[in-house]
C-alpha positions in Angstrom: -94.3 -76.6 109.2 -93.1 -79.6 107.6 -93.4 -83.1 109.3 -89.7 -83.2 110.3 -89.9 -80.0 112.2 -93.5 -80.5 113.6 -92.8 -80.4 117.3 -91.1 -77.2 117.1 -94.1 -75.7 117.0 -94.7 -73.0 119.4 -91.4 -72.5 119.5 -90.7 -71.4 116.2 -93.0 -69.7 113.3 -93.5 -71.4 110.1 -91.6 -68.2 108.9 -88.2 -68.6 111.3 -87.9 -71.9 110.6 -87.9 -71.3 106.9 -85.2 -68.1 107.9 -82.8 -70.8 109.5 -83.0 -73.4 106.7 -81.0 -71.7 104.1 -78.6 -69.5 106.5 -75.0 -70.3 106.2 -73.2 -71.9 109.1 -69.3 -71.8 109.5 -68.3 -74.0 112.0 -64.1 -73.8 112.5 -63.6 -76.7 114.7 -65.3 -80.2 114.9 -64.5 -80.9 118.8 -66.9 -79.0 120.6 -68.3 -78.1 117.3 -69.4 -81.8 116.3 -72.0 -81.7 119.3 -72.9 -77.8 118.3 -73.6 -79.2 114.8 -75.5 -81.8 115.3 -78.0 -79.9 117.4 -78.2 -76.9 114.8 -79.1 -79.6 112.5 -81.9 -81.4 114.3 -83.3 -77.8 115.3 -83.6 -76.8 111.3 -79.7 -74.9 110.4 -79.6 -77.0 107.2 -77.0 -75.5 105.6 -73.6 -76.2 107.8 -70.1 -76.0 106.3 -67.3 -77.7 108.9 -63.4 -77.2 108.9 -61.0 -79.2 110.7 -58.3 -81.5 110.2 -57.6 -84.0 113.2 -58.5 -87.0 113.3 -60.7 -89.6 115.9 -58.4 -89.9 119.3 -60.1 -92.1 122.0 -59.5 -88.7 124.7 -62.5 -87.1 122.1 -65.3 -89.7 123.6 -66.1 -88.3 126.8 -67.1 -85.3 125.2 -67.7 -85.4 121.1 -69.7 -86.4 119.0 -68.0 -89.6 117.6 -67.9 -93.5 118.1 -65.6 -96.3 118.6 -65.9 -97.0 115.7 -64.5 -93.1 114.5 -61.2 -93.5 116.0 -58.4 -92.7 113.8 -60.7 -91.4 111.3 -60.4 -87.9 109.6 -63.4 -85.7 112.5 -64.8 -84.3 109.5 -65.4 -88.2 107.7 -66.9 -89.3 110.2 -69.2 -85.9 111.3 -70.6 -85.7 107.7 -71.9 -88.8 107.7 -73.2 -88.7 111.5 -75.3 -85.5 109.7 -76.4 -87.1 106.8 -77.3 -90.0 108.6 -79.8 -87.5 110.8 -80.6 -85.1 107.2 -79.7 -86.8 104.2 -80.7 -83.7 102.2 -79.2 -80.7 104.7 -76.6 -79.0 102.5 -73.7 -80.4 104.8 -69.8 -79.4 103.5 -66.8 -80.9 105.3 -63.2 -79.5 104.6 -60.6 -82.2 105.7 -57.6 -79.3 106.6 -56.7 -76.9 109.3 -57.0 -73.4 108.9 -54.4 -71.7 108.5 -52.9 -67.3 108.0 -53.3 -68.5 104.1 -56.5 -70.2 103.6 -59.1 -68.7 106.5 -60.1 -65.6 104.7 -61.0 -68.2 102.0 -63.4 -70.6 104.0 -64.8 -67.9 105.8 -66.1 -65.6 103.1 -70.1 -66.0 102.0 -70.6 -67.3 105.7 -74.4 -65.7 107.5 -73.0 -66.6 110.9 -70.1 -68.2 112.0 -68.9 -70.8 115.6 -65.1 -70.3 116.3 -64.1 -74.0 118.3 -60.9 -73.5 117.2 -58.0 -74.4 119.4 -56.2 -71.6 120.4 -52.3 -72.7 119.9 -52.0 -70.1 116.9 -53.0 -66.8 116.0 -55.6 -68.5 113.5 -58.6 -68.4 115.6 -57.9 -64.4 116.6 -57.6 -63.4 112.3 -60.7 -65.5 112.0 -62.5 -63.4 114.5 -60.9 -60.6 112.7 -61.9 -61.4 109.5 -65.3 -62.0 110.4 -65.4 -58.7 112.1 -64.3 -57.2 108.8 -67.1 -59.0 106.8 -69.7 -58.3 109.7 -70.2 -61.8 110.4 -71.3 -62.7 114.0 -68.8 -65.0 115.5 -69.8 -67.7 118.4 -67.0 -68.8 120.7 -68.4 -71.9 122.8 -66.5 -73.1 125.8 -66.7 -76.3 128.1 -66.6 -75.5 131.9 -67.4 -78.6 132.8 -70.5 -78.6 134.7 -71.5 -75.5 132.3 -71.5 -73.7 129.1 -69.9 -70.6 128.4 -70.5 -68.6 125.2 -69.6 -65.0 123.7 -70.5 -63.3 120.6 -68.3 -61.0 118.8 -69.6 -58.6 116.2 -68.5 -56.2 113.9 -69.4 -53.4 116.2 -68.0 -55.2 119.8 -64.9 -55.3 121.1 -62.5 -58.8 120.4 -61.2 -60.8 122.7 -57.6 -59.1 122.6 -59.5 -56.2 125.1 -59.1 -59.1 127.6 -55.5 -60.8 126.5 -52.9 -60.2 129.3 -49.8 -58.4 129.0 -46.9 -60.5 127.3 -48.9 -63.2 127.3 -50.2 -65.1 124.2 -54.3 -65.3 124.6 -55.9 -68.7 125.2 -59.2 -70.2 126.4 -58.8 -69.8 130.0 -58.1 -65.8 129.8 -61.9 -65.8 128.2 -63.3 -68.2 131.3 -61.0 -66.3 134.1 -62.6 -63.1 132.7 -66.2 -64.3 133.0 -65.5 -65.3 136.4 -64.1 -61.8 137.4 -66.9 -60.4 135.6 -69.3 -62.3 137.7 -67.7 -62.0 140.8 -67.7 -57.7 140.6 -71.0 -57.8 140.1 -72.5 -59.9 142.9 -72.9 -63.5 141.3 -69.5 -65.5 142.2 -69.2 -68.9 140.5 -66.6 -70.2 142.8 -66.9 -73.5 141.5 -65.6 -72.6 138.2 -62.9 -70.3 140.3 -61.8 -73.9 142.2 -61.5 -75.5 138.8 -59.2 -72.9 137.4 -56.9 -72.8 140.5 -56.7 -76.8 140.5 -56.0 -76.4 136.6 -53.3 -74.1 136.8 -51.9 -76.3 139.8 -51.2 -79.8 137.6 -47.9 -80.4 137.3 -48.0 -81.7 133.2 -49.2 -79.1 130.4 -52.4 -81.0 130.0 -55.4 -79.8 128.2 -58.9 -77.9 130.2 -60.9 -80.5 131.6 -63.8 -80.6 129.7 -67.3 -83.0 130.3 -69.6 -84.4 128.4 -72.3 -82.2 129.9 -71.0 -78.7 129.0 -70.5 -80.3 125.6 -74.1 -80.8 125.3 -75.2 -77.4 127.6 -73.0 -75.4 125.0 -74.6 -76.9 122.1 -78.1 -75.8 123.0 -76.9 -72.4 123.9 -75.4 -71.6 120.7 -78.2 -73.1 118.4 -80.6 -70.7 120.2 -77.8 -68.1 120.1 -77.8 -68.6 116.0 -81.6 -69.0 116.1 -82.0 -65.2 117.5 -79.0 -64.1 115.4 -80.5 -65.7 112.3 -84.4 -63.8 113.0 -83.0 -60.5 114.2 -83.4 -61.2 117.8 -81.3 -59.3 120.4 -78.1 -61.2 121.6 -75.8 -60.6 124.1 -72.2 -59.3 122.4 -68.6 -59.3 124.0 -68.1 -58.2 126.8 -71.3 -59.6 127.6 -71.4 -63.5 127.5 -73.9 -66.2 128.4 -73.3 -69.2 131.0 -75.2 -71.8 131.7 -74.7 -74.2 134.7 -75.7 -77.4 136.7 -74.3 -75.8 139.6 -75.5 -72.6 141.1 -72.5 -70.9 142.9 
């Protein structure tokens, strides 16, 4: 094992960590996803492609992966050369644009496994779960609860998140976390913390955006490099409408 992945010893094989060098990692989103990345990285996913077009808003700090100094700057400019800064020689690609109906079968094609941290405000994120499905590409979806991490895997053989969308209503993040919480409550392990955030959520007066922490930003970011890391060496996972959580809290 080479000197820059020496303490993963134990942990990993000389042979898995040659497996997660080379596969290819689509990340659509670099909110969430710029902690998700950097993590992959430092664990050994050397080959990481990134797509996103916003730019560095101060609101990002408590949470992402960015400076000060980032602000205003194109998420991708400034994530690339957080990475190469860590890995000069990972194969890193940034795409400076949004994905759109148009261009996601395009960026999404040749991918091993892919991490959708896309914003749901359009159907993109959905057809890129879709698509995915279609090209039997594992997709990630990482959420921030705050005090915890929240992740599902869709598949080509699971059902997509539309199973859970309600009626009339156009799916979003918190249909994903209200499920989980239903989920858990049926079967005996009630998380009625995350229940108490939802209600206060959905009680705010302005259309604001989730709360989201630091913390889950970084929880999250572990759970989904070891989710890739199993995915990647042919290790069994957890697929929708299964999920993973990890929390802080207990109940």
């Amino acid at each position: 094992m080479e000197t820059r992945y020496s303490r993963n010893r134990l942990y990993l094989t000389n042979e898995e960590q040659n497996i997660i060098k080379d596969i290819p990692i689509l990340l659509g989103g670099s909110g969430i996803g710029s902690v998700i990345a950097e993590c992959a990285l430092r664990f050994g996913f050397e080959n990481i492609t990134i797509i996103d077009g916003d730019q560095v808003e101060l609101s990002n700090l408590n949470r992402q992966n960015y400076t000060e100094d980032d602000i205003s700057v194109d998420k991708t400019e400034a994530l690339i050369n957080r990475l190469k800064a860590i890995n000069k020689n990972a194969k890193i690609t940034c795409h400076n644009k949004f994905l759109t109906p148009e261009n996601v079968a395009s960026y999404i094609k040749g991918s091993g496994i892919a991490i959708n941290a896309l914003d749901f405000s359009s159907e993109v994120p959905l057809l890129f779960d879709e698509i995915c499905k279609e090209q039997n590409i594992p997709v990630l979806h990482p959420y921030n609860l705050g005090w915890g991490g929240l992740v599902t895997v869709i598949t080509s053989d699971s059902p997509s998140l539309t199973s859970i969308a309600k009626p009339n209503e156009k799916f979003n993040e918190l249909n994903m976390v209200e499920y989980a919480s239903s989920y858990l409550n049926f079967w005996g392990s009630p998380q009625k913390w995350i229940d108490d955030i939802i209600a206060e959520y959905k009680n705010e007066k302005e259309v604001l955006s989730p709360p989201q922490l630091s913390i889950a930003s970084w929880i999250v970011a572990g759970m989904c490099t070891h989710i890739l890391f199993n995915i990647a060496t042919k290790k069994e996972i957890k697929k929708f409408p299964e999920f993973y959580l990890s929390s802080i809290i207990n109940s």
